[in-house]
DOGU-659283 format. One record per residue (C-alpha): residue in three letters; x, y, z. Coordinates in steps of 0.1 Angstrom, whole numbers, padded with zeros to 4 digits, always signed. Example, Ala and Ser with C-alpha at 12.3 -4.5 7.8 and 13.67 -1.06 7.14 Angstrom:
residues 2
ALA+0123-0045+0078;SER+0137-0011+0071;
***
This chain:
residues 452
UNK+0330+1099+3129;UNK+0307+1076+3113;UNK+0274+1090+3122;UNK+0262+1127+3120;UNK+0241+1148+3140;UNK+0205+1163+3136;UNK+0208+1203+3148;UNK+0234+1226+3136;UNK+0260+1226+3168;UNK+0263+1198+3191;UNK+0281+1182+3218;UNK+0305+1154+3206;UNK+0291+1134+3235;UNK+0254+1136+3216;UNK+0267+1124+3189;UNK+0259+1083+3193;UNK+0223+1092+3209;UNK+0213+1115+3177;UNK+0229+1090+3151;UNK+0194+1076+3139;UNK+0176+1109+3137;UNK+0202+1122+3117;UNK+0200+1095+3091;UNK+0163+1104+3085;UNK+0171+1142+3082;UNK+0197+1138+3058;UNK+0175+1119+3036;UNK+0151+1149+3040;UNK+0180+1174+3028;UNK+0187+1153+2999;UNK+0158+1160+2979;UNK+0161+1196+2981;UNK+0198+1202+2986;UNK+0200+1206+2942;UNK+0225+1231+2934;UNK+0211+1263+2916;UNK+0225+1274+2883;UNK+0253+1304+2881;UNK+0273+1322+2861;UNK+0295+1326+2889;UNK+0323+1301+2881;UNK+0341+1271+2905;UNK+0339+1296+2931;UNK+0311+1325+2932;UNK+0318+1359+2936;UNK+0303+1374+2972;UNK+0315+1407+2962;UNK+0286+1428+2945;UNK+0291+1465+2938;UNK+0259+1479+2959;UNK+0270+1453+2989;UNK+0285+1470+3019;UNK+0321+1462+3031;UNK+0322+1431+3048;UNK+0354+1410+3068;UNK+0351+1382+3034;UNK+0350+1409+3010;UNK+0384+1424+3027;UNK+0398+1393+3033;UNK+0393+1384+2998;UNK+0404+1416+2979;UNK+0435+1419+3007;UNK+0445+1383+3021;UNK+0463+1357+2991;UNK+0456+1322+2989;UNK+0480+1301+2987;UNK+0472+1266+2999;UNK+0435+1247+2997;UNK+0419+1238+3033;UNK+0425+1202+3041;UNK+0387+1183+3040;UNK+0373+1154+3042;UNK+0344+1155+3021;UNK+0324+1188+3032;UNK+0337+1181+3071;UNK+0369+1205+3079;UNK+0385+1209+3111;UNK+0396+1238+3131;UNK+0435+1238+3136;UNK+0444+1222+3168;UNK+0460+1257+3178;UNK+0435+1277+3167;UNK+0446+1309+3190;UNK+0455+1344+3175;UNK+0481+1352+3203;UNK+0501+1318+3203;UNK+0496+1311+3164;UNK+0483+1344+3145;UNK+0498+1330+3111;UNK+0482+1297+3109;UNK+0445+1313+3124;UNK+0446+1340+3097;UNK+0457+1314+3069;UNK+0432+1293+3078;UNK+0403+1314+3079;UNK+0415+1327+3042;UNK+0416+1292+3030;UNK+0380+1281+3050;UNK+0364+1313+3030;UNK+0379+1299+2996;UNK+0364+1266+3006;UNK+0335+1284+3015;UNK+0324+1299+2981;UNK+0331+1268+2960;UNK+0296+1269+2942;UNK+0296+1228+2948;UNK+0299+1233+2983;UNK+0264+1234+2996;UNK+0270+1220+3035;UNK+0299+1222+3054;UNK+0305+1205+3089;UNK+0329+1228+3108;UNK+0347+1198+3130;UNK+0360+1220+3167;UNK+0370+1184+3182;UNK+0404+1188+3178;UNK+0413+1221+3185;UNK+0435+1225+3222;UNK+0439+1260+3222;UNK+0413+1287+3211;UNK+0406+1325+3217;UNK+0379+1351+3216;UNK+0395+1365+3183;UNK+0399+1334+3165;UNK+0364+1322+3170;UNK+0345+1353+3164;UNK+0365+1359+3133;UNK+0350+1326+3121;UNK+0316+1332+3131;UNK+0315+1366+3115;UNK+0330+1348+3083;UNK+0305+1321+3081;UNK+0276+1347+3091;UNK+0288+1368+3058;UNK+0293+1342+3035;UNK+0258+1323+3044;UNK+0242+1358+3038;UNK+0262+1369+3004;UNK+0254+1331+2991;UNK+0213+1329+3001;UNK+0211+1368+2984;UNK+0227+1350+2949;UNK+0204+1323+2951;UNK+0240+1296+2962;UNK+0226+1289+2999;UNK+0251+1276+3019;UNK+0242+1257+3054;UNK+0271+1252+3079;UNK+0270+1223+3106;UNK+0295+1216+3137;UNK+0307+1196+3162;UNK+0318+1207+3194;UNK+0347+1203+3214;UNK+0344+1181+3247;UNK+0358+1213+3262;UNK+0329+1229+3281;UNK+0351+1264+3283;UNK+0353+1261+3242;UNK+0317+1253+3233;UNK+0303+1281+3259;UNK+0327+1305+3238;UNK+0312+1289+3205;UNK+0276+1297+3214;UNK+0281+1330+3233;UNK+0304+1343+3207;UNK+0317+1327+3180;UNK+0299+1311+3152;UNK+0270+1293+3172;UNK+0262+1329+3179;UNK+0266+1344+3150;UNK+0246+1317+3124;UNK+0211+1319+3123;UNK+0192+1293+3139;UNK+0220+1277+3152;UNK+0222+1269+3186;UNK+0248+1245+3211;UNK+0231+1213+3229;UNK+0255+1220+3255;UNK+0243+1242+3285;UNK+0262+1260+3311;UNK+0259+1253+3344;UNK+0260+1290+3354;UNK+0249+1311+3324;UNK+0241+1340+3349;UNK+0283+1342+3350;UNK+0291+1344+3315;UNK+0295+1381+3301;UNK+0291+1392+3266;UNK+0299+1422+3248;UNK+0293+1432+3211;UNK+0292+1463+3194;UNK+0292+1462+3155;UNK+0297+1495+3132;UNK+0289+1493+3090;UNK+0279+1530+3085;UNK+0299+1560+3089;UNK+0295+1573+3128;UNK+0305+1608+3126;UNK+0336+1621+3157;UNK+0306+1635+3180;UNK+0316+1647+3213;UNK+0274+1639+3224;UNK+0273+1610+3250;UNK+0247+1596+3223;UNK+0270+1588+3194;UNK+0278+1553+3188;UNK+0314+1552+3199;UNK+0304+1573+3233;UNK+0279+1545+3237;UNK+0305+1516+3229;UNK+0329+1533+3253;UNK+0303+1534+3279;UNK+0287+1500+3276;UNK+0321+1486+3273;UNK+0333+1496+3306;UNK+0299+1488+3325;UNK+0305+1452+3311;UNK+0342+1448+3325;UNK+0325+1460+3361;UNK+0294+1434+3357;UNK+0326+1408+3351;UNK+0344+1419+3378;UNK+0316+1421+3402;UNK+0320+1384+3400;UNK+0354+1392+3417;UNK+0344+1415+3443;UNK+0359+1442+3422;UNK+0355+1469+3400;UNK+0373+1496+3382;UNK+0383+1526+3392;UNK+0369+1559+3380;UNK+0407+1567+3366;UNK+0410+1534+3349;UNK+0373+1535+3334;UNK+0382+1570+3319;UNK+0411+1557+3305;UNK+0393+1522+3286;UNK+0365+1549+3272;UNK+0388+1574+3264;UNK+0407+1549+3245;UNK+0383+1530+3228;UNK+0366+1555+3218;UNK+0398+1572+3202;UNK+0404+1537+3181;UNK+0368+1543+3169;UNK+0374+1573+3160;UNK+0407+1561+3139;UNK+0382+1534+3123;UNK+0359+1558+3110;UNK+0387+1584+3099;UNK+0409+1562+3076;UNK+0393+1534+3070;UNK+0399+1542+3033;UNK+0358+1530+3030;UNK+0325+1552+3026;UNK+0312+1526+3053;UNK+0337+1523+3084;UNK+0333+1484+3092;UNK+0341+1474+3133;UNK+0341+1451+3153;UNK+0341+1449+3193;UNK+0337+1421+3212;UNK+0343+1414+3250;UNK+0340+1377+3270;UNK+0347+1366+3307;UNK+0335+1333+3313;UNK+0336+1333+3356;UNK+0319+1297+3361;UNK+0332+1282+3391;UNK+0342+1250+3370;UNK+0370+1274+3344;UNK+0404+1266+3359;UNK+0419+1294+3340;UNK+0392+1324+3339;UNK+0400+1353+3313;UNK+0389+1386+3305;UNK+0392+1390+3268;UNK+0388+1418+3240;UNK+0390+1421+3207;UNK+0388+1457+3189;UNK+0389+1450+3148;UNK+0382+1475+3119;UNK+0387+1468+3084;UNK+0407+1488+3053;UNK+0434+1501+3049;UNK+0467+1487+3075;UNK+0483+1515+3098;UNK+0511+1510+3070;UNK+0490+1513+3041;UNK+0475+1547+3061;UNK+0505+1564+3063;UNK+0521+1558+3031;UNK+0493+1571+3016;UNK+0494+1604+3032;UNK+0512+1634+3010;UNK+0548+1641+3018;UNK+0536+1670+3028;UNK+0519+1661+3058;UNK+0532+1663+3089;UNK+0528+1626+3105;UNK+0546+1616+3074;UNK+0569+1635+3078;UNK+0575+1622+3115;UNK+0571+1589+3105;UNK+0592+1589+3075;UNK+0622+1602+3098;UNK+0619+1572+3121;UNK+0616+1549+3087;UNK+0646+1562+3068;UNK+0662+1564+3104;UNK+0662+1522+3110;UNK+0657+1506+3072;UNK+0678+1481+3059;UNK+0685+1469+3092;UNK+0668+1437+3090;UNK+0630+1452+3091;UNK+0608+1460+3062;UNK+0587+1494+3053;UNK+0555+1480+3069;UNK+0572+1473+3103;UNK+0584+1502+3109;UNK+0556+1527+3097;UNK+0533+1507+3124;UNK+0562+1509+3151;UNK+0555+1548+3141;UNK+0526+1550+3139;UNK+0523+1541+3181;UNK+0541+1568+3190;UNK+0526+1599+3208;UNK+0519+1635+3185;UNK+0518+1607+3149;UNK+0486+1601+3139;UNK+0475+1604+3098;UNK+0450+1629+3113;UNK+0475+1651+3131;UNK+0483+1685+3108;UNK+0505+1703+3135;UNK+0537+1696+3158;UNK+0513+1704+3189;UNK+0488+1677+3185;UNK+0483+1653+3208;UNK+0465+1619+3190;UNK+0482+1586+3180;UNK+0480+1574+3219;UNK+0453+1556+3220;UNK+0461+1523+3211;UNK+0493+1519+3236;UNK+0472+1535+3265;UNK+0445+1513+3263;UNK+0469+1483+3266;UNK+0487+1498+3292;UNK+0457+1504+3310;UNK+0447+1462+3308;UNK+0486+1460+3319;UNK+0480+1478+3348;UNK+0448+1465+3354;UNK+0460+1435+3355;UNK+0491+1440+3375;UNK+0463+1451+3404;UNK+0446+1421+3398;UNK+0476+1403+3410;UNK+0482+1421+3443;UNK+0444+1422+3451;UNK+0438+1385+3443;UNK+0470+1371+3447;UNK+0461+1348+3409;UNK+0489+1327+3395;UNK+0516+1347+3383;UNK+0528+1314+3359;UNK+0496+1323+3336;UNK+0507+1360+3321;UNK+0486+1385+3303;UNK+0486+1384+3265;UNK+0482+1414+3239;UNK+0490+1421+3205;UNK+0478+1440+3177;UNK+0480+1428+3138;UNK+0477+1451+3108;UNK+0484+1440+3073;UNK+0510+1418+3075;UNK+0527+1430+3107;UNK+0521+1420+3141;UNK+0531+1437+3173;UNK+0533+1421+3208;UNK+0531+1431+3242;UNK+0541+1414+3274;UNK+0545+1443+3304;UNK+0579+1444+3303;UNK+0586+1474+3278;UNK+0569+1503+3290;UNK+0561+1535+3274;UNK+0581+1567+3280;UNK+0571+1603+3287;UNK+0597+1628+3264;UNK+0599+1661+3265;UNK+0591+1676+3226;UNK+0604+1703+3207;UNK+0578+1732+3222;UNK+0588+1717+3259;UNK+0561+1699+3261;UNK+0551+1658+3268;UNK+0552+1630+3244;UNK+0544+1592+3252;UNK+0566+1572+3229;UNK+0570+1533+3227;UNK+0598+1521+3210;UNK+0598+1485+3216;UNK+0638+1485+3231;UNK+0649+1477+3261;UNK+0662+1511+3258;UNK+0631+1526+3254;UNK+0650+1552+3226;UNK+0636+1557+3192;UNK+0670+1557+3182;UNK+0673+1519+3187;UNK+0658+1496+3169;UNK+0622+1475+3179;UNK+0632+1447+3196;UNK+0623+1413+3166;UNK+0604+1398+3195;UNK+0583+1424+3196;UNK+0577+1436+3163;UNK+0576+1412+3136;UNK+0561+1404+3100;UNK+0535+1373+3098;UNK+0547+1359+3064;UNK+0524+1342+3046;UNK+0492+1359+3061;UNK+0475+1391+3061;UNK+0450+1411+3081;UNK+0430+1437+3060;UNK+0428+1463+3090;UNK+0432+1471+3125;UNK+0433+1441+3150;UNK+0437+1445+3186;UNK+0438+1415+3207;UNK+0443+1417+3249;UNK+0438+1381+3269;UNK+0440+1386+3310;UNK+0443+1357+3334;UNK+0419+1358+3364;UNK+0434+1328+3383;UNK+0419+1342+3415;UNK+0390+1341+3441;UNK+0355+1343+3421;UNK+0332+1340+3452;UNK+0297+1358+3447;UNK+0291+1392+3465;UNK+0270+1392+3486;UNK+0233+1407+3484;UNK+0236+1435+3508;UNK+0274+1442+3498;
***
């Protein structure tokens, strides 16, 4: 591209009618675009003791770099898959080498390119806009101000997700030239957490009002539908989410619990392929990392530990299988007897999108070629989920139930995980908890009607 553009975020059709006023602008920068002196070194520091827990500070203490982001000049571009279901190791990779680029103390502007990028995600592009939102605060509070540009994609569906979401969203003064045609049928949900938010059972504690606002936001998207949820399944998606809150706030291994929740259904008439996303993401220590941690003594370890011992050196590492444990009913590193009953949460909340999405299907009759997509990512470990291994019910040791996944055909603990569902991400790293479910709504979308 030879010409530039004069706001942060615009259309790449734009581009050729905003080419002169851009040239005057940049002139304007110029004069005050001097780099200010540090002590900080080719690449300042973000990470100050009395500064709160942030995704770049994880990323950076947890995630390796290994490779340099391909530039050209200060202009990079987002990989041409940039989706966390269908490419989870080059999306993390990437984001790791964009904050390294990032906090190069030369590195004053950056044009974030979006042109080339096919396939995207909720995940993927909120994870960059919280990234460049941190790293554009850390750098103006040292006196390094960064300013980030961008150019979007000719996909409408992509830019809308940019500027509802993803880093138009999350930049200051940014904003996207492009405009929906029908913003009414866009629906956003975000929910951040940086202090601790104590397990209260009140209906006025942050994750009870997550839960809540969570599930009216699925039924304003579904309205769209001429659906809603049922009161079974919306107990389920609170009871859920608010249990993974609860596991983000317990063992983060932080003072500060950091979370993330994010929701997106984009309905306009115009999206061929509609989908109801959500991202759940805390950050510290990995479900592995939790467990391994815990004294011998304890007794999810000592669940856990059986299961580990049980399968190891059969082709899957430590941190597989802890996290395969870790899933299954009566083992969660808050458990302290044989009778308790947390460590569901996680698989019932994806069962519950399964399902919900199975009724979808029969109710709206959508395309059954475009499939549901879920997986959660924790350290360097990454579990998928496709509908077709369910969980069991077992009877315990005091008689009672237990839900257990074990990833087999066979659905026996016994067995071992099935490599297409469980599997290591070499080469990249997630400093947390990710939880990532995609659902196709292929169907019907017309309006209800005002006295329905």
């Amino acid at each position: 591209m030879k010409g530039g553009f004069l706001m942060r975020y615009i259309d790449i059709n734009n581009i050729a009618y905003l080419h002169h006023g851009w040239k005057r602008h940049l002139r304007a920068k110029k004069k005050k675009s001097k780099t200010p002196k540090s002590d900080c070194g080719e690449q300042c520091s973000i990470i100050q003791e009395h500064s709160e827990p942030s995704l770049v500070s994880f990323m950076t203490k947890f995630c390796e770099n290994k490779s340099s982001l391909v530039s050209i000049g200060n202009k990079i571009r987002t990989p041409k898959n940039f989706c966390i279901f269908s490419n989870p190791k080059e999306v993390l990779s990437w984001l790791r080498r964009f904050i390294t680029f990032s906090l190069q103390k030369k590195v004053v502007e950056v044009t974030v390119d979006h042109t080339k990028t096919r396939k995207f995600c909720l995940t993927s592009e909120v994870l960059l806009g919280l990234i460049a939102k941190d790293i554009q605060e850390r750098r103006k509070f040292l006196k390094m101000p960064i300013e980030y540009n961008g150019i979007l994609n000719k996909n409408n569906e992509h830019s809308e997700l940019l500027a509802e979401v993803g880093i138009v969203s999350e930049l200051k003064d940014a904003f996207s030239t492009h405009q929906p045609m029908a913003p009414e049928k866009i629906h956003v949900f975000k929910q951040d957490c940086f202090r601790h938010e104590s397990a209260s059972s009140t209906s006025d504690d942050l994750k009870s009002i997550t839960s809540q606002n969570f599930v009216e936001h699925l039924n304003k998207a579904l309205r769209d539908h001429q659906l809603k949820l049922t009161e079974s399944a919306a107990g389920d998606i609170k009871g859920c989410l608010g249990e993974i809150i609860d596991n983000a706030n317990e063992h983060s291994g932080t003072t500060a619990p950091v979370w993330y929740v994010r929701g997106y259904v984009n309905n306009q008439e115009e999206i061929k392929v509609k989908y109801l996303e959500l991202m759940v993401a805390n950050l510290g220590k990995s479900i592995s990392d939790t467990f391994t941690s815990l004294v011998d003594s304890s007794m999810a370890k000592r669940e856990a530990k059986r299961y580990v011992e049980h399968h190891l050196g059969h082709g899957f590492t430590k941190e597989e299988l802890y996290s395969v444990a870790a899933l299954q009913g009566n083992i969660s590193s808050k458990n302290t007897d044989d009778d308790a009953t947390r460590g569901q949460g996680t698989i019932k909340l994806i069962e519950t999108f399964e399902q919900l999405y199975n009724n979808y299907l029969q109710l709206r009759r959508g395309r059954s070629d475009v499939c549901a997509q879920m997986n959660l990512i924790s350290g360097g470990v990454i579990i998928r989920f496709d509908g077709k291994l369910k969980s069991q019910v077992v009877q315990d040791v005091h008689g009672g139930e237990r839900v257990i996944m074990p990833f087999n055909e066979l659905g026996d603990l016994r067995v071992l995980p099935d490599g297409n569902y469980v599997s290591r991400i070499d080469g990249a790293y997630f400093p947390g908890l990710l939880i990532n479910i995609r659902i196709p709504l292929t169907g019907s979308t017309t309006p209800l009607r005002d006295d329905d």
